[in-house]
PDB file of N, CA, C and O in Angstrom:
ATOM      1  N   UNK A   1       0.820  -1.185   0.000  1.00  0.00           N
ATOM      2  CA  UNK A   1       0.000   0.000   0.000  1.00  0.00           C
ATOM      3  C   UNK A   1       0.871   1.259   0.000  1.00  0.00           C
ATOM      4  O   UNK A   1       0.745   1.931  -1.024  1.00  0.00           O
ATOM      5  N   UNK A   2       1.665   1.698   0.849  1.00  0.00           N
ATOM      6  CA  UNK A   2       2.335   2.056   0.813  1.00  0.00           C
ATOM      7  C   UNK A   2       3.302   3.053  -1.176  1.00  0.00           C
ATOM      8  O   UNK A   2       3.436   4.181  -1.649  1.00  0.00           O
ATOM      9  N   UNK A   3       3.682   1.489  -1.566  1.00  0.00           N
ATOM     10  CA  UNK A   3       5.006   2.058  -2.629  1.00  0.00           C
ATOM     11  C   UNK A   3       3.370   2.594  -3.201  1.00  0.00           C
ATOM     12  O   UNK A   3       3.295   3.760  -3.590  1.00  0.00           O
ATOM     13  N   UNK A   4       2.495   1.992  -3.225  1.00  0.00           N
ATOM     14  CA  UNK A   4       1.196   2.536  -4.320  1.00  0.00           C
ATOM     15  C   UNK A   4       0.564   4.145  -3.949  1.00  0.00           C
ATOM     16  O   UNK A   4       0.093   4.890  -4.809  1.00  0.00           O
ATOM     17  N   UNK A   5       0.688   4.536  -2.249  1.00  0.00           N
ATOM     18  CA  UNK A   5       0.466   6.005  -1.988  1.00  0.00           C
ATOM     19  C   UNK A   5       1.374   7.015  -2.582  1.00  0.00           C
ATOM     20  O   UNK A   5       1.024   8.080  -3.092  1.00  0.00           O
ATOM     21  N   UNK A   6       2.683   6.519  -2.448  1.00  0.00           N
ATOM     22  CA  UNK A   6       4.092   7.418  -2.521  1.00  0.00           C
ATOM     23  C   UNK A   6       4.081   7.731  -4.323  1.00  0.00           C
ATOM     24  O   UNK A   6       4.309   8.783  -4.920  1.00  0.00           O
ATOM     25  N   UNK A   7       3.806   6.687  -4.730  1.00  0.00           N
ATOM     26  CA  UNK A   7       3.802   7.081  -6.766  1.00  0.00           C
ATOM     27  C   UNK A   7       2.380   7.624  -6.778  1.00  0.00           C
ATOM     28  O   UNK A   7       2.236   8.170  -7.872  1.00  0.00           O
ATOM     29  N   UNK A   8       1.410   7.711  -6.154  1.00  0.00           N
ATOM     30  CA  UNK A   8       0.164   8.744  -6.380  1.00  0.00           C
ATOM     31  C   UNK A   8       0.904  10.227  -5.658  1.00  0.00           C
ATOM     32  O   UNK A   8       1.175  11.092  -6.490  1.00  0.00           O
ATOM     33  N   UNK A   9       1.131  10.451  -4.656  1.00  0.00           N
ATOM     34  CA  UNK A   9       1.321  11.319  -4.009  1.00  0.00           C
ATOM     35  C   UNK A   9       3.004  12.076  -4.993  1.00  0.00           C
ATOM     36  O   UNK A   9       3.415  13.214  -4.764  1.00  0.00           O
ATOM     37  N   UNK A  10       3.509  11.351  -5.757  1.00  0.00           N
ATOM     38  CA  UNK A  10       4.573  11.889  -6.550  1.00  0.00           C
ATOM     39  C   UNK A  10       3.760  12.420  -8.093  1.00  0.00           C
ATOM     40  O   UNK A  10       4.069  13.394  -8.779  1.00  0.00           O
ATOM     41  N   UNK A  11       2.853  11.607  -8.291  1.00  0.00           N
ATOM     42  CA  UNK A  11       2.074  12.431  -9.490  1.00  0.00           C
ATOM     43  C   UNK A  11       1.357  13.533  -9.184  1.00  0.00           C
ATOM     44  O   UNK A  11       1.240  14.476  -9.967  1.00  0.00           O
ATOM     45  N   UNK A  12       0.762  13.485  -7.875  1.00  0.00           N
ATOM     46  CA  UNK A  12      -0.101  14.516  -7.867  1.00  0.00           C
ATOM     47  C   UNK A  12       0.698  15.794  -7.447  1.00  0.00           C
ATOM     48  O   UNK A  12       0.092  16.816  -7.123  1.00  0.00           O
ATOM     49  N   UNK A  13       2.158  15.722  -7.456  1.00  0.00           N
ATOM     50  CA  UNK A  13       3.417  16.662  -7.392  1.00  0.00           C
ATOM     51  C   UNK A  13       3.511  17.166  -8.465  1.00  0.00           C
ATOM     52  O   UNK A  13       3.230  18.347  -8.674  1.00  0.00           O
ATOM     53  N   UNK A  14       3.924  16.356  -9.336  1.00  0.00           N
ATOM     54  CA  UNK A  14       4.052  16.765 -10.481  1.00  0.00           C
ATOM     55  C   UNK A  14       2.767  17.019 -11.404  1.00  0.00           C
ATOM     56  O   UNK A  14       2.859  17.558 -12.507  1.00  0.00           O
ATOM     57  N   UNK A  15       2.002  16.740 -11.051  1.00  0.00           N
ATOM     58  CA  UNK A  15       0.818  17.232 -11.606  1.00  0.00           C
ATOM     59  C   UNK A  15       0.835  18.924 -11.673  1.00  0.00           C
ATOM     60  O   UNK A  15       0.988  19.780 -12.545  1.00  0.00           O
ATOM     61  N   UNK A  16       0.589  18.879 -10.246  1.00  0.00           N
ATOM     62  CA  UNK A  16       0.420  20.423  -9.928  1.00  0.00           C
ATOM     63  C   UNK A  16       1.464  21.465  -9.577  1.00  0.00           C
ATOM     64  O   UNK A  16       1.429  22.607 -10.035  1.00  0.00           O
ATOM     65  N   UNK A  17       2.553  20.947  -8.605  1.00  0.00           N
ATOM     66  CA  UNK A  17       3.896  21.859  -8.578  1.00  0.00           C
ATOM     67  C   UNK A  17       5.263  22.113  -9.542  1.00  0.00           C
ATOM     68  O   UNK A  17       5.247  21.703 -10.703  1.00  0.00           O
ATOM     69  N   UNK A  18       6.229  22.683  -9.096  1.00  0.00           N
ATOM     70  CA  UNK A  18       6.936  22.630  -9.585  1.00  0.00           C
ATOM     71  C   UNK A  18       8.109  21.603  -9.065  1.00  0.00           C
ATOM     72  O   UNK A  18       7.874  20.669  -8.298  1.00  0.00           O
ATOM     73  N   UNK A  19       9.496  21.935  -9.634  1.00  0.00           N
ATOM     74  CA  UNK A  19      10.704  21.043  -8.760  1.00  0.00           C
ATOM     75  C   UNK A  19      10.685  20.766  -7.411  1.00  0.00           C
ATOM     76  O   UNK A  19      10.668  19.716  -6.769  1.00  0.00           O
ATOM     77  N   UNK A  20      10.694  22.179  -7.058  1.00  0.00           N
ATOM     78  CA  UNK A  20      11.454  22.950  -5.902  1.00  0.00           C
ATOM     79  C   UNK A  20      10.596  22.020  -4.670  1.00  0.00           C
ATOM     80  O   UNK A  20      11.324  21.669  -3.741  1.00  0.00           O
ATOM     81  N   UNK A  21       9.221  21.619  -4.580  1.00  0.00           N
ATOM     82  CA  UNK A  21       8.534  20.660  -3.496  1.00  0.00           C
ATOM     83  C   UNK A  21       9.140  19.402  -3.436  1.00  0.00           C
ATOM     84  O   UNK A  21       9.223  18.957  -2.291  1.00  0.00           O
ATOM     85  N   UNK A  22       9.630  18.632  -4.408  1.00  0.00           N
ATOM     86  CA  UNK A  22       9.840  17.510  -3.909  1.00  0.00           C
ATOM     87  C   UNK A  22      10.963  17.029  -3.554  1.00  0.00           C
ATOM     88  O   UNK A  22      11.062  15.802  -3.521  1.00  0.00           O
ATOM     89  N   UNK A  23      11.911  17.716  -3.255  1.00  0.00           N
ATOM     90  CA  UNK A  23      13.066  17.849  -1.938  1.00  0.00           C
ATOM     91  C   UNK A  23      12.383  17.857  -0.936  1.00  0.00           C
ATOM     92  O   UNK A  23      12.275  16.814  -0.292  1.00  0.00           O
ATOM     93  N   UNK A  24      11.871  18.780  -0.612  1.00  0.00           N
ATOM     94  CA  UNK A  24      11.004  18.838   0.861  1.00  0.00           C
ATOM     95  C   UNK A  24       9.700  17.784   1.624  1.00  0.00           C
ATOM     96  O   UNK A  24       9.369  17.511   2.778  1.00  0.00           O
ATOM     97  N   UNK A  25       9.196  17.386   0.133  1.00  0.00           N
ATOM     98  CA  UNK A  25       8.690  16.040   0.614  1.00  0.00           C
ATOM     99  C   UNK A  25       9.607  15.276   0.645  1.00  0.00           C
ATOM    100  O   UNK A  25       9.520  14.528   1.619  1.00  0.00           O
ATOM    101  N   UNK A  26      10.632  15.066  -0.088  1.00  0.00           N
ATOM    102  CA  UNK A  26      11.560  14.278   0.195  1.00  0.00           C
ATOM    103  C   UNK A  26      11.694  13.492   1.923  1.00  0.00           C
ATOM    104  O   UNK A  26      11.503  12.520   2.654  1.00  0.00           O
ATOM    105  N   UNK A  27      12.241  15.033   1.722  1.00  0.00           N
ATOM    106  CA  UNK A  27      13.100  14.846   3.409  1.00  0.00           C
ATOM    107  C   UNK A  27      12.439  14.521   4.096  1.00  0.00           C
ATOM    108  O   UNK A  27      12.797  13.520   4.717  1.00  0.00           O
ATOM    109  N   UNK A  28      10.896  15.195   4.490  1.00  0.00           N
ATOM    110  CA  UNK A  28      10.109  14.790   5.372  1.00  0.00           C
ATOM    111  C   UNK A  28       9.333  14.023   5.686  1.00  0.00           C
ATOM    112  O   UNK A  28       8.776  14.136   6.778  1.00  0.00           O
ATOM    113  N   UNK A  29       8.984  12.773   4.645  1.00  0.00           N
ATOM    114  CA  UNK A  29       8.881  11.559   4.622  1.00  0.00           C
ATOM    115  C   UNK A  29       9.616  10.566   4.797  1.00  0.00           C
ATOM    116  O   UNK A  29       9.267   9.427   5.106  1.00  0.00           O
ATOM    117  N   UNK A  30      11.388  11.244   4.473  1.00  0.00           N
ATOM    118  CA  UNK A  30      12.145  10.676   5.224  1.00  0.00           C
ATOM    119  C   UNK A  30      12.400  10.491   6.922  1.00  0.00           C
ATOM    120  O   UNK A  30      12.849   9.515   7.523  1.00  0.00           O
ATOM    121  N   UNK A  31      11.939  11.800   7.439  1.00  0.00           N
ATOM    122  CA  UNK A  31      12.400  11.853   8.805  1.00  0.00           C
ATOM    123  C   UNK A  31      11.076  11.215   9.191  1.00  0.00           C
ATOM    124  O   UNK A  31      11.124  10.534  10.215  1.00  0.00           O
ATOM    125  N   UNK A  32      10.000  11.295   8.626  1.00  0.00           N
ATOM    126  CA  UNK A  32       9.094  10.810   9.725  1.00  0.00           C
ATOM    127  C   UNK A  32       9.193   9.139   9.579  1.00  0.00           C
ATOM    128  O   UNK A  32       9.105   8.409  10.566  1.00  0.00           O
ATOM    129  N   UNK A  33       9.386   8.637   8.231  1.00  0.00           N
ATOM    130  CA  UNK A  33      10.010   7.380   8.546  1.00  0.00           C
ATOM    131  C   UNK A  33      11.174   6.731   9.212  1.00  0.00           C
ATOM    132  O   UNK A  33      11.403   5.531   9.367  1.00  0.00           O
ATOM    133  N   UNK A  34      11.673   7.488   9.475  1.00  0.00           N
ATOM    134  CA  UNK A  34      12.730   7.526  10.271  1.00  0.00           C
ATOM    135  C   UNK A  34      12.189   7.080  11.746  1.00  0.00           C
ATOM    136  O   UNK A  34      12.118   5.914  12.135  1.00  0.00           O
ATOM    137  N   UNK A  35      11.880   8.063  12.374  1.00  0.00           N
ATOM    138  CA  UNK A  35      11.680   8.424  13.625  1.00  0.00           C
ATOM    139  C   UNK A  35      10.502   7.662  13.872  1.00  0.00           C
ATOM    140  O   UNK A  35      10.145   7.652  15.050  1.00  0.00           O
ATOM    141  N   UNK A  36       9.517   6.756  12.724  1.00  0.00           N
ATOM    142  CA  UNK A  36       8.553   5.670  13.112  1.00  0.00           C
ATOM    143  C   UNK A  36       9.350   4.708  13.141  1.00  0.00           C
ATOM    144  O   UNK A  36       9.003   3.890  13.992  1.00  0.00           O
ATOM    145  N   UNK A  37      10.722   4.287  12.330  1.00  0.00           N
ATOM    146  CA  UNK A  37      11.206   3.335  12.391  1.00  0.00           C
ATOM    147  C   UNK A  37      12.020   3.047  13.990  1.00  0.00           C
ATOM    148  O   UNK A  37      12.092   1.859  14.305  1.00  0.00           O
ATOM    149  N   UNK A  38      12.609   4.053  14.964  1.00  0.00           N
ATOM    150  CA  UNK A  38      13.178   4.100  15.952  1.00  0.00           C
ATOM    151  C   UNK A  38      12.043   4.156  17.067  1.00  0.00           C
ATOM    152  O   UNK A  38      11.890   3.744  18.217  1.00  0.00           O
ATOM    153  N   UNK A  39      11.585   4.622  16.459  1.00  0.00           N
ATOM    154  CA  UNK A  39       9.883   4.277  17.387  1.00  0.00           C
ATOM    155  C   UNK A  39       9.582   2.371  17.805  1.00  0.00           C
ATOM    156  O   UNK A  39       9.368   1.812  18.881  1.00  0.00           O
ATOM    157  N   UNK A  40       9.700   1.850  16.410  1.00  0.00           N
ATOM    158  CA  UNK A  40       9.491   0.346  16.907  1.00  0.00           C
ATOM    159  C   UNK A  40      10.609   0.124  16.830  1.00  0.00           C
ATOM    160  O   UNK A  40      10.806  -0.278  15.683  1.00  0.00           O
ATOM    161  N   UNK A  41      11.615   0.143  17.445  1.00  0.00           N
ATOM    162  CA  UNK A  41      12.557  -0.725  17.597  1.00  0.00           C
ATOM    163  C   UNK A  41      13.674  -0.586  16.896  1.00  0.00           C
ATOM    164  O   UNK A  41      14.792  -0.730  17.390  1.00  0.00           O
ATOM    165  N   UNK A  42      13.403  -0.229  15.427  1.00  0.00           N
ATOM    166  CA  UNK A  42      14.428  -0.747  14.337  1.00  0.00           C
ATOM    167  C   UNK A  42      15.957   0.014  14.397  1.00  0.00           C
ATOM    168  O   UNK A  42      15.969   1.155  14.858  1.00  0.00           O
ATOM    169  N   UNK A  43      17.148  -0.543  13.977  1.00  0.00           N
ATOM    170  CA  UNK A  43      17.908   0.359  13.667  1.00  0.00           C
ATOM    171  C   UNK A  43      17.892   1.534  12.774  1.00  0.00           C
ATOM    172  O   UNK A  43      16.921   1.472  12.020  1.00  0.00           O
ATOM    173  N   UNK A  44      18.676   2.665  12.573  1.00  0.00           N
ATOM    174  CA  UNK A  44      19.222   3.377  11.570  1.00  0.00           C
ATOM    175  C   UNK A  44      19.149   2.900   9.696  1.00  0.00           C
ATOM    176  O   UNK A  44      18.515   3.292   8.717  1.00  0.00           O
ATOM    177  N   UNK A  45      20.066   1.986   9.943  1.00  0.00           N
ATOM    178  CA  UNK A  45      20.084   0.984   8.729  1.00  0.00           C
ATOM    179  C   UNK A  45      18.842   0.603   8.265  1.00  0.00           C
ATOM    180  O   UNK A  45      18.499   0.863   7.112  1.00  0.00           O
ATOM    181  N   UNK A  46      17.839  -0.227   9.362  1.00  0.00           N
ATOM    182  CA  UNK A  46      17.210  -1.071   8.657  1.00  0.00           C
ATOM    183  C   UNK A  46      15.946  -0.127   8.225  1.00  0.00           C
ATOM    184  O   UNK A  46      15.468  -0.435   7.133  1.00  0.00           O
ATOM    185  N   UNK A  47      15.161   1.260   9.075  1.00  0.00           N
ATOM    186  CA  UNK A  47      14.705   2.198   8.552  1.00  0.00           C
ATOM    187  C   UNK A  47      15.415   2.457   6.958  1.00  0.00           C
ATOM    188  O   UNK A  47      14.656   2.267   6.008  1.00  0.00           O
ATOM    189  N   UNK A  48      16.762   2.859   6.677  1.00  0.00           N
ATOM    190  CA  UNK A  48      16.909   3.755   5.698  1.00  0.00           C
ATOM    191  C   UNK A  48      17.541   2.817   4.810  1.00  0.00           C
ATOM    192  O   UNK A  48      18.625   3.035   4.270  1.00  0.00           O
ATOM    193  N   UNK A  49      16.489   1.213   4.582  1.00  0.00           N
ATOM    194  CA  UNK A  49      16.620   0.202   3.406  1.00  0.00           C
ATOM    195  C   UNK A  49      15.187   0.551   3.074  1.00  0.00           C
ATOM    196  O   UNK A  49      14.728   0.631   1.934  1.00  0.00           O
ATOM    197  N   UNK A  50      14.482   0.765   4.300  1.00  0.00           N
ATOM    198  CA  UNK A  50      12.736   0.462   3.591  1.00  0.00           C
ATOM    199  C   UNK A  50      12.369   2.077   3.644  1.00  0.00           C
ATOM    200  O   UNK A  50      11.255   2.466   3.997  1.00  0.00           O
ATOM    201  N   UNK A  51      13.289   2.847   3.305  1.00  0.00           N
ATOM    202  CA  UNK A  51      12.586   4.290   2.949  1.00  0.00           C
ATOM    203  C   UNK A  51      13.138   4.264   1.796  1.00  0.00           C
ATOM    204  O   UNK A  51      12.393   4.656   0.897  1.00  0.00           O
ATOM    205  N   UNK A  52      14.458   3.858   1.395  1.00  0.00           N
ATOM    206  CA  UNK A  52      14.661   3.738   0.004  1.00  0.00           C
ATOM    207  C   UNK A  52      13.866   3.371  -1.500  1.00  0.00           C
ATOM    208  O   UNK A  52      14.167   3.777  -2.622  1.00  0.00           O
ATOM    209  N   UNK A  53      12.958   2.630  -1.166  1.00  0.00           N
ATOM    210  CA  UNK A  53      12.553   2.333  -2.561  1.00  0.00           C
ATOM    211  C   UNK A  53      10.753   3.193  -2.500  1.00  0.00           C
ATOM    212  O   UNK A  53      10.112   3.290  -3.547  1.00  0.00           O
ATOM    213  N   UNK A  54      10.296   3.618  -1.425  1.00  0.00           N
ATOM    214  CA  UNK A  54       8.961   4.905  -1.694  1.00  0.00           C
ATOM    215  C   UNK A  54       9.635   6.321  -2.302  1.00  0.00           C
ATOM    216  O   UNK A  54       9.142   7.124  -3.094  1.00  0.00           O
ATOM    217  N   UNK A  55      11.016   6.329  -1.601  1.00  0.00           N
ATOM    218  CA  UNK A  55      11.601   7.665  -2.175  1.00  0.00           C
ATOM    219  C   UNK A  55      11.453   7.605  -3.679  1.00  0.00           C
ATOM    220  O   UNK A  55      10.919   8.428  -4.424  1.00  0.00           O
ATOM    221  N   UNK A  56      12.031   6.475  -3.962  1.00  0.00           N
ATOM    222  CA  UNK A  56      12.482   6.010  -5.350  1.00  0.00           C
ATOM    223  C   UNK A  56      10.893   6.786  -6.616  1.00  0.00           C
ATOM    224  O   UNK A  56      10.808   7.453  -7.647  1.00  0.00           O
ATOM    225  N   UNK A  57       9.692   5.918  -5.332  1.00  0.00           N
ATOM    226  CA  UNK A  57       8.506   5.883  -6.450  1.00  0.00           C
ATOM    227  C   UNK A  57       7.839   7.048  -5.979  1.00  0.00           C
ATOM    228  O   UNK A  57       6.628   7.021  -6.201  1.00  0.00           O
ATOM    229  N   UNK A  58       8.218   7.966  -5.452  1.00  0.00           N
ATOM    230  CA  UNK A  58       7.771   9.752  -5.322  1.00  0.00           C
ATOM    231  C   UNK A  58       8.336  10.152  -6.382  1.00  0.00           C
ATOM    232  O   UNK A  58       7.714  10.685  -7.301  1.00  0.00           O
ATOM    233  N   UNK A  59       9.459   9.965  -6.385  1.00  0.00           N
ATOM    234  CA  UNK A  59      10.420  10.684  -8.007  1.00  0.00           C
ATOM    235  C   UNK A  59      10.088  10.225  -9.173  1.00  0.00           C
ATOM    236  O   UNK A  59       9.994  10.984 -10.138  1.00  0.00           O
ATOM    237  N   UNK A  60       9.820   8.682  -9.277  1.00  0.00           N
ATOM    238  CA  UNK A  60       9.011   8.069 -10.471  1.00  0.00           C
ATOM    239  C   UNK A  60       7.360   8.567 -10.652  1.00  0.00           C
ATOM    240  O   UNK A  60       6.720   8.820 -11.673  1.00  0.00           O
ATOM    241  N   UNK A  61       7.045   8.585  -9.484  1.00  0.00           N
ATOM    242  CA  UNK A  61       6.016   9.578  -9.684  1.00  0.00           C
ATOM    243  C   UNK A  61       5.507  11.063 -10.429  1.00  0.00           C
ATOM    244  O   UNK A  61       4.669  11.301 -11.298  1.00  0.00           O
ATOM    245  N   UNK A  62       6.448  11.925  -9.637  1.00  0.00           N
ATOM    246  CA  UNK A  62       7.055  13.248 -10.228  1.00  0.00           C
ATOM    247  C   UNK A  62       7.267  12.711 -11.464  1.00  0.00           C
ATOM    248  O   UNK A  62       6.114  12.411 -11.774  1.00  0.00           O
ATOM    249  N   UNK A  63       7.696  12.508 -12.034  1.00  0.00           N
ATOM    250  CA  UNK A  63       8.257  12.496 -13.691  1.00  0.00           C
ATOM    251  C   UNK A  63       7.194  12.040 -14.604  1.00  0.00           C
ATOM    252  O   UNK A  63       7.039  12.398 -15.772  1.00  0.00           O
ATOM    253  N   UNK A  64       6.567  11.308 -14.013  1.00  0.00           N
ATOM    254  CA  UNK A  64       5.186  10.908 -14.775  1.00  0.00           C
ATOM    255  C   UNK A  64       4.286  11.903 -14.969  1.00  0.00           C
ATOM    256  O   UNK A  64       3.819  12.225 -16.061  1.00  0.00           O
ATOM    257  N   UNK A  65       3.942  12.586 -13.500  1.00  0.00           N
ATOM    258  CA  UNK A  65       2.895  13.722 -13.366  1.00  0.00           C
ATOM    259  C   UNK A  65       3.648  14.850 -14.727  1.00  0.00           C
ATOM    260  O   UNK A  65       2.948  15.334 -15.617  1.00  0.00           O
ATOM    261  N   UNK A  66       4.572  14.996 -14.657  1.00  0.00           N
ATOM    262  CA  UNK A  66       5.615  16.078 -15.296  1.00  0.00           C
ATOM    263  C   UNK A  66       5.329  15.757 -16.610  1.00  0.00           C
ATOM    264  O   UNK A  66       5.120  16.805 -17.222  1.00  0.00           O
ATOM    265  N   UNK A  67       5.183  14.421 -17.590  1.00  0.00           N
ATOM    266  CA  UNK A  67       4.906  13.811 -18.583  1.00  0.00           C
ATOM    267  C   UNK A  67       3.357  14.224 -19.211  1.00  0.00           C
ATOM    268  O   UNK A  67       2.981  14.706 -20.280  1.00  0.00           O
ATOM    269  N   UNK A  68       2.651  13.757 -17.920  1.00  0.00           N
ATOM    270  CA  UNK A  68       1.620  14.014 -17.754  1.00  0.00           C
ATOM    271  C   UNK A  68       0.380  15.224 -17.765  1.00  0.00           C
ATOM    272  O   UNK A  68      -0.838  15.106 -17.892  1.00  0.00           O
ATOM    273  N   UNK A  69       1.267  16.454 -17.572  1.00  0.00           N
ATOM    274  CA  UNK A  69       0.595  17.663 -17.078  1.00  0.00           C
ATOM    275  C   UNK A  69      -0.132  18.113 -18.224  1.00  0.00           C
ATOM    276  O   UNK A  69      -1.240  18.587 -17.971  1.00  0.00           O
ATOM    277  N   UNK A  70       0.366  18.069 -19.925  1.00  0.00           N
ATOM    278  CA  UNK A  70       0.001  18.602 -20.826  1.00  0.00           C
ATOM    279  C   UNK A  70      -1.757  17.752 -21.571  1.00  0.00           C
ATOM    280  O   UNK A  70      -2.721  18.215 -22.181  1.00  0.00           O
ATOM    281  N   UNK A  71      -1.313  16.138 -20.985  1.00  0.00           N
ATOM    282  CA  UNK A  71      -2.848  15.968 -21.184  1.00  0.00           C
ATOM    283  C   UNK A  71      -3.517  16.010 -20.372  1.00  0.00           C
ATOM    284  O   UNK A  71      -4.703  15.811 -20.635  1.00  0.00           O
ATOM    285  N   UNK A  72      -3.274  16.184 -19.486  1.00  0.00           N
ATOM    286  CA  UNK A  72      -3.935  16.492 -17.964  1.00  0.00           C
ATOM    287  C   UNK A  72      -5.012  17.620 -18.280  1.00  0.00           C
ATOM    288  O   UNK A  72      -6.234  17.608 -18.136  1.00  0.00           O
ATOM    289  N   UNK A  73      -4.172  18.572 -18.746  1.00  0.00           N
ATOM    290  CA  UNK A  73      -4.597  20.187 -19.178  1.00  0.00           C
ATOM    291  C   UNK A  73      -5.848  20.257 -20.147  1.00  0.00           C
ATOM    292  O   UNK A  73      -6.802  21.034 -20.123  1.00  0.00           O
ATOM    293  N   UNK A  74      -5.524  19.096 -21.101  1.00  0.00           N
ATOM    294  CA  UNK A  74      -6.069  19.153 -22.231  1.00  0.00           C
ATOM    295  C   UNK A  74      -7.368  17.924 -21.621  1.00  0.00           C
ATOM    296  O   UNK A  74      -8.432  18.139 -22.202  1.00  0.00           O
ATOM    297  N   UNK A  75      -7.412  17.346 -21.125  1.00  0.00           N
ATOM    298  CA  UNK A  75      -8.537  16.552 -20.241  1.00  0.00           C
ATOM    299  C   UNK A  75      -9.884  17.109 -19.929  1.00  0.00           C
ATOM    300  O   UNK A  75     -11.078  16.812 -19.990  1.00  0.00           O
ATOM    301  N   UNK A  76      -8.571  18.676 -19.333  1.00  0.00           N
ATOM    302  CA  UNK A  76      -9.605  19.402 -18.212  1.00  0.00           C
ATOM    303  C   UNK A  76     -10.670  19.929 -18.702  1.00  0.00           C
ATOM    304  O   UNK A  76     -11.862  20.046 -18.418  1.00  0.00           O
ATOM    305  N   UNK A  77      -9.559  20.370 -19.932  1.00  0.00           N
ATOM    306  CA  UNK A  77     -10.564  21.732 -20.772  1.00  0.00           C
ATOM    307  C   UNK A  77     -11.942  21.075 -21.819  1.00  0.00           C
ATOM    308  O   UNK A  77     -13.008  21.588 -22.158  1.00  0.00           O
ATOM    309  N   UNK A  78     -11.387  19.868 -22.077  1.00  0.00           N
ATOM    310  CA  UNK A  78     -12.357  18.836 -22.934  1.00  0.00           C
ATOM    311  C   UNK A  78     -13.788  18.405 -21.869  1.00  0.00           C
ATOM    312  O   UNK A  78     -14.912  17.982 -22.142  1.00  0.00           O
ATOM    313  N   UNK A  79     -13.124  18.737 -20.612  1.00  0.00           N
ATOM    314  CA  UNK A  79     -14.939  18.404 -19.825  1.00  0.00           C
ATOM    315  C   UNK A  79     -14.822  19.088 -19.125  1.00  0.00           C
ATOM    316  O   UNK A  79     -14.758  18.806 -17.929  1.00  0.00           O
ATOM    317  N   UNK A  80     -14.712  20.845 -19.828  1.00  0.00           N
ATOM    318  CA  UNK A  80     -15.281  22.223 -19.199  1.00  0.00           C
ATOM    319  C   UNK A  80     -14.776  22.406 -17.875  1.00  0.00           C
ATOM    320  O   UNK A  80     -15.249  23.200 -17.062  1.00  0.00           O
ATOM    321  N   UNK A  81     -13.769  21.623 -17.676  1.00  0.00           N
ATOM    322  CA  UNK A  81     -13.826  21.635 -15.933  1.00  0.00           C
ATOM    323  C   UNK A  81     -12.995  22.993 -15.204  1.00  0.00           C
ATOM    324  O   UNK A  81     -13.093  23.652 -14.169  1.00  0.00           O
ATOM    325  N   UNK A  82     -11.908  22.953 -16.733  1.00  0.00           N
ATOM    326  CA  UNK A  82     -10.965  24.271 -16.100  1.00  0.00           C
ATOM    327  C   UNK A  82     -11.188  24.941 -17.599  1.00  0.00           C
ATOM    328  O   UNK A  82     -11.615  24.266 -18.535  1.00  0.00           O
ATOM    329  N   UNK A  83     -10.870  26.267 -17.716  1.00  0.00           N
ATOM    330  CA  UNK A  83     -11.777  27.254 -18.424  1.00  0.00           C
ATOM    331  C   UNK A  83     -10.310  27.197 -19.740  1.00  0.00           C
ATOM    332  O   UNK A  83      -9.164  27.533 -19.442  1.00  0.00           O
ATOM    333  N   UNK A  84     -10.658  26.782 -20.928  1.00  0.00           N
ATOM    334  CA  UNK A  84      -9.446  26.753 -22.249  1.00  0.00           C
ATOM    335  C   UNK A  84      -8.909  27.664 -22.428  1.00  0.00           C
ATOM    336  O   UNK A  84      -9.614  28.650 -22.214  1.00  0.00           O
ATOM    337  N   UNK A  85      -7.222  28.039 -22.968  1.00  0.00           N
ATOM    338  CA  UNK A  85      -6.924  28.753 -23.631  1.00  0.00           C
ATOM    339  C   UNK A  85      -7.129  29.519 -24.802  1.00  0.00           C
ATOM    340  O   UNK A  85      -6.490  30.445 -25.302  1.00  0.00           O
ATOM    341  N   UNK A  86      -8.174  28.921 -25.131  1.00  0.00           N
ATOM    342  CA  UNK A  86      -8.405  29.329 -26.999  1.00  0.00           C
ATOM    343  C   UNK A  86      -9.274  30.680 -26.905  1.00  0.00           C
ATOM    344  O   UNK A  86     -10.270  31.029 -26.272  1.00  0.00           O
ATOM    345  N   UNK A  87      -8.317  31.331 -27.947  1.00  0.00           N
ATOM    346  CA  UNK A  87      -9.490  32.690 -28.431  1.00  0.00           C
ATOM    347  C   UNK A  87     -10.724  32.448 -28.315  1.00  0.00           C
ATOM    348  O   UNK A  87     -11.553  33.307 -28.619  1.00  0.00           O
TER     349      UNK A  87
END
């Protein structure tokens, strides 16, 4: 469930923001996994094996949304939802 939130939550980044956010989600999905991982028990290490591969699919995410944005746009405007560019 999980790797499947982190690649929604990386499209819907790149959907709508720019670069500059997903450093900062970065990090802070890092620390709070972190600090859940020392919470139960775990080491250092074994936290920052299983934060490695959601990081991975936030950024695979991002790049998709980023791929994505231009039919996204063109989606919107096809069912009136956001108002077209056209003369």
């Amino acid at each position: 469930m999980l790797p499947l939130l982190a690649c929604a939550a990386g499209l819907y980044l790149g959907l709508h923001f720019n670069i500059l956010v997903v450093l900062p989600f970065s990090r802070l999905g890092a620390g709070a996994c972190i600090v859940s991982g020392w919470a139960s028990g775990q080491s250092f290490f074994e936290s920052a094996s299983i934060l490695l591969f959601p990081m991975i699919l936030v950024q695979a995410g991002y790049i998709l949304g980023l791929t994505a944005r231009e039919t996204y746009g063109q989606l919107l405007a096809r069912m009136n939802i956001d108002q077209s560019r056209r003369i």
